[in-house]
C-alpha positions as CSV (number, residue, x, y, z in Angstrom):
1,X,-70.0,-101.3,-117.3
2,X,-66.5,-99.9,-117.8
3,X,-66.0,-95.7,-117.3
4,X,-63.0,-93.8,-116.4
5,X,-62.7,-92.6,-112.6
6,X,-60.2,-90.0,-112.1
7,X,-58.2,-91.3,-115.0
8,X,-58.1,-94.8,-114.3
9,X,-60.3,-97.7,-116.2
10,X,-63.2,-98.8,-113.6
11,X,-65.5,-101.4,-113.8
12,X,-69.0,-101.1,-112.2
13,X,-72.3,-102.2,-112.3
14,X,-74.6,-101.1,-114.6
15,X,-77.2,-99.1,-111.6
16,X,-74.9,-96.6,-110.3
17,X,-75.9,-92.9,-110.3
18,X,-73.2,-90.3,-109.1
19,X,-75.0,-90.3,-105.7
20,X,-74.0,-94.1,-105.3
21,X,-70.7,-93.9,-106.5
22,X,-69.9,-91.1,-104.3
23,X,-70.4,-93.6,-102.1
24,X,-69.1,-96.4,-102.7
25,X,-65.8,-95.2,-104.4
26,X,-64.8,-91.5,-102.7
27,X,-62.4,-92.6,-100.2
28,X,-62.7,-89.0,-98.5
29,X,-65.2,-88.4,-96.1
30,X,-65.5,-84.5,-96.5
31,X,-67.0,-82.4,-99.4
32,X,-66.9,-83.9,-102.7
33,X,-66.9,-82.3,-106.2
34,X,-68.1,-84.6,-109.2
35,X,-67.6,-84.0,-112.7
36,X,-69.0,-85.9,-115.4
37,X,-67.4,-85.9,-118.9
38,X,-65.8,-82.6,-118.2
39,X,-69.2,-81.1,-116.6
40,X,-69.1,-80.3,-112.7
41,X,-72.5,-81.9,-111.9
42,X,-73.8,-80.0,-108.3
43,X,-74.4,-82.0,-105.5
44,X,-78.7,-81.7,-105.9
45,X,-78.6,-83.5,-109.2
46,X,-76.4,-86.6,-108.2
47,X,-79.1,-88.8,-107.9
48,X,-80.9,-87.9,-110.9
49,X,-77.6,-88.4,-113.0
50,X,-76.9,-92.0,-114.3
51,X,-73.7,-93.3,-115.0
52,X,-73.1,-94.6,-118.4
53,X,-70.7,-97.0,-120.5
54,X,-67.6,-94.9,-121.4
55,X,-68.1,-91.8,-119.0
56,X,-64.8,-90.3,-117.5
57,X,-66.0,-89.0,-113.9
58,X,-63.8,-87.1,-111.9
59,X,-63.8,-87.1,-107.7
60,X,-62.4,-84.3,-105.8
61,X,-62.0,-83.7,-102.5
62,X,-60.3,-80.9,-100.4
63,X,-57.6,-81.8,-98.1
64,X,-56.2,-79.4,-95.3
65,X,-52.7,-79.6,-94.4
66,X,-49.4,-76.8,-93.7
């Protein structure tokens, strides 16, 4: 299955909820942000939400610096 993940093409398989891909594909450890199709989906609800051909997902993560 082919979606869009933080504005790049991405191929995955079919299974993946946002939960999973959190996962597998956030390279940051801390907090994470998801948003689906331009929908911030909160954190409770990521493994109820599938992932489906042609979403655009968006992963963002905080990072501290001066």
């Amino acid at each position: 299955m082919n979606i869009i993940l933080n504005g790049k093409p991405k191929e995955i398989r079919s299974t993946l909820n946002i939960q999973s891909a959190v996962e597998l594909l956030c390279k940051n450890e801390g907090p994470v942000i998801a948003e689906l199709n331009g929908e911030i989906i909160k954190a409770p609800q990521w493994e109820k939400t599938a992932l489906k051909e042609g979403d655009v997902v968006e992963f963002v993560s905080f990072v501290g610096g001066g």
